[in-house]
N, C-alpha and C positions, 0 to 999 in steps of 0.2 A: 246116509240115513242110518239112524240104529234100527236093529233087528230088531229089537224088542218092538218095536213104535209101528212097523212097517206091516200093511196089509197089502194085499192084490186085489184087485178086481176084475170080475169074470164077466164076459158078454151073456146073456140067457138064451140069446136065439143060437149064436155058434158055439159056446162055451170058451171060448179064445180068452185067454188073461191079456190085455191089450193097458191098463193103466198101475199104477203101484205111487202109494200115499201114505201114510203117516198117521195114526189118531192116539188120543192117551187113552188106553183101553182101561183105568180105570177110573175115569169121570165117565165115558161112552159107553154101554155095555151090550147096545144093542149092535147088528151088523148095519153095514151103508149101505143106500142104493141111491144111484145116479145117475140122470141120461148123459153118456158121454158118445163122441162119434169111436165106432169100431171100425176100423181098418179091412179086416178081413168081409164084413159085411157089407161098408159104403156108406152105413146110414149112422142115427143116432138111435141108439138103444138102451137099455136098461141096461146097467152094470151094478152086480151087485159083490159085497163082502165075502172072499175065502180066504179058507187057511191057508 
């Protein structure tokens, strides 16, 4: 994946970067958020957009 393109996503309840994806940040300008399953948690939670 290019760096440029490439975001992480953060768990909100443990903080744990657990997924990494791709968006054209300049059609997209808001940040993502997703229910994805967290590892470290067990469950599915909110994952949202960092740097």
């Amino acid at each position: 994946m290019s760096q440029d393109n490439l975001v992480k996503f953060q768990c909100k309840e443990c903080r744990s970067i657990n997924y990494f994806s791709k968006k054209n940040k300049k059609v997209i300008k808001v940040k993502l958020e997703m229910k994805k399953h967290c590892r470290k948690c067990g469950k599915h939670t909110m994952h949202k957009e960092v740097k």
